[in-house]
N, C-alpha and C positions, 0 to 999 in steps of 0.2 A: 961655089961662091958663098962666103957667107951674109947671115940673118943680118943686113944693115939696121940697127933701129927699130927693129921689128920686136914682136913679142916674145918671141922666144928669147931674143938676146936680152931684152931686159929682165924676162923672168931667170934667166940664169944668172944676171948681175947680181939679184936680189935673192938667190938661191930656194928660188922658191915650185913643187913640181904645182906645173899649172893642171892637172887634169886630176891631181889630188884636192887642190883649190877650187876649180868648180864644181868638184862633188862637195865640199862643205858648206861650199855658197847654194847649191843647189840643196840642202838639207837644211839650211838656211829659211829657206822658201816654204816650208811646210809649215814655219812661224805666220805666213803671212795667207790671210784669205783667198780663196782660188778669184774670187769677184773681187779684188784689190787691185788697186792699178800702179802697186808698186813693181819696183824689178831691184833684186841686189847687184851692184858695183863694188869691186876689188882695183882699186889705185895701184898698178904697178908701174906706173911712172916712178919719174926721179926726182917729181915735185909735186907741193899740192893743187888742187885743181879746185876749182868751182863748179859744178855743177850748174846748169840754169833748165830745169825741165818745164816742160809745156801739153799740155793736151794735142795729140797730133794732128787735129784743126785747126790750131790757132796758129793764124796765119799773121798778127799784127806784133804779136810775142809782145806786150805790154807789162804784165807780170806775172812772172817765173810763177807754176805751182810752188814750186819747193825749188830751194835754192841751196844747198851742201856745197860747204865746203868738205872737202877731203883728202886730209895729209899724207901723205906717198906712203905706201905699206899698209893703208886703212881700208876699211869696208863702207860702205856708205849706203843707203836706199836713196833713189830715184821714182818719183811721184808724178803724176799728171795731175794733180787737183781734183778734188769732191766731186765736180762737175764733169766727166770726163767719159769719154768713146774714141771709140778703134780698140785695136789690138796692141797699139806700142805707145811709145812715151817720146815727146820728140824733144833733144837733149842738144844745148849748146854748150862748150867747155872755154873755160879761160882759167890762166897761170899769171903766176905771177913774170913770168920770161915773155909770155904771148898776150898780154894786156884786150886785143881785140876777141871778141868772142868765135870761137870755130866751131863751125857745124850749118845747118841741124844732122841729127844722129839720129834715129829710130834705133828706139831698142823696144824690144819685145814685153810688155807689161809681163808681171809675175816669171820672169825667167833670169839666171845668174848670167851674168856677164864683169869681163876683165877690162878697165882702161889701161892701156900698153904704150900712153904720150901721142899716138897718133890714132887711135881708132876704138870703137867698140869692140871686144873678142870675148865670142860665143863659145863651148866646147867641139861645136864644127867646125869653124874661125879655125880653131887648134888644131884639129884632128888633121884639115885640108892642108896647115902650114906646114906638120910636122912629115905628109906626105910628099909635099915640095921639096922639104927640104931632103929628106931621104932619099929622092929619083934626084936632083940636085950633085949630091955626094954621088951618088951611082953613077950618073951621067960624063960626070968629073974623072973618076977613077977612070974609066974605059976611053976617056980621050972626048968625048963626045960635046960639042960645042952649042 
């Protein structure tokens, strides 16, 4: 069966290899202090997005640390604010097609990560999908349901 909407299929729309991509985001990252509470984002939607990040305590979301926009095919960083604790960055998304806000997302402070229109995707995120998708085809070939 194929990748409905998923990340693979739109990294392929956009011909883009995603595992060469996270290695440049993640080289990326050596720009950024190990104690920063940024993390890089790669847009590979098929529109631009907003970004609205948050310290991943805050529970009342009043205002966004950092708020990126980010036009389809761009890089972007994602911030929790000066004041900030835990390990991730907690991340709601809106479009221009999807006007309400989606999420929250954790993502991992100082680590690259892919927007793919539905989800955060890690270079694991990758590895597990292209796994799927190869047992997938196999399972297929052999008749197996």
């Amino acid at each position: 069966m194929a990748d409905k909407g998923g990340l693979l299929s739109v990294l392929n729309n956009i011909k883009v290899d995603a595992n060469e991509l996270l290695e440049k985001l993640t080289k990326e990252l050596k720009n950024i202090d190990e104690r920063d509470t940024n993390a890089v984002v790669y847009n590979a939607s098929q529109e631009d997005v907003e970004f609205y990040c948050y310290n991943d305590s805050d529970q009342l979301r009043w205002i966004p640390a950092r708020n990126p926009r980010c036009p389809s095919g761009s890089i972007t960083y994602l911030n929790k604010g000066l004041i900030s604790w835990g390990p991730t960055i907690q991340v709601f998304v809106k479009t221009d097609s999807k006007p309400d806000k989606v999420g929250p997302f954790f993502v991992v402070r100082h680590s690259a990560t892919i927007w793919d229109g539905r989800k955060f995707c890690t270079k694991e995120n990758l590895e597990n999908e292209l796994k799927m998708a190869a047992s997938k085809k196999t399972s297929e070939e052999v008749g197996v349901n």
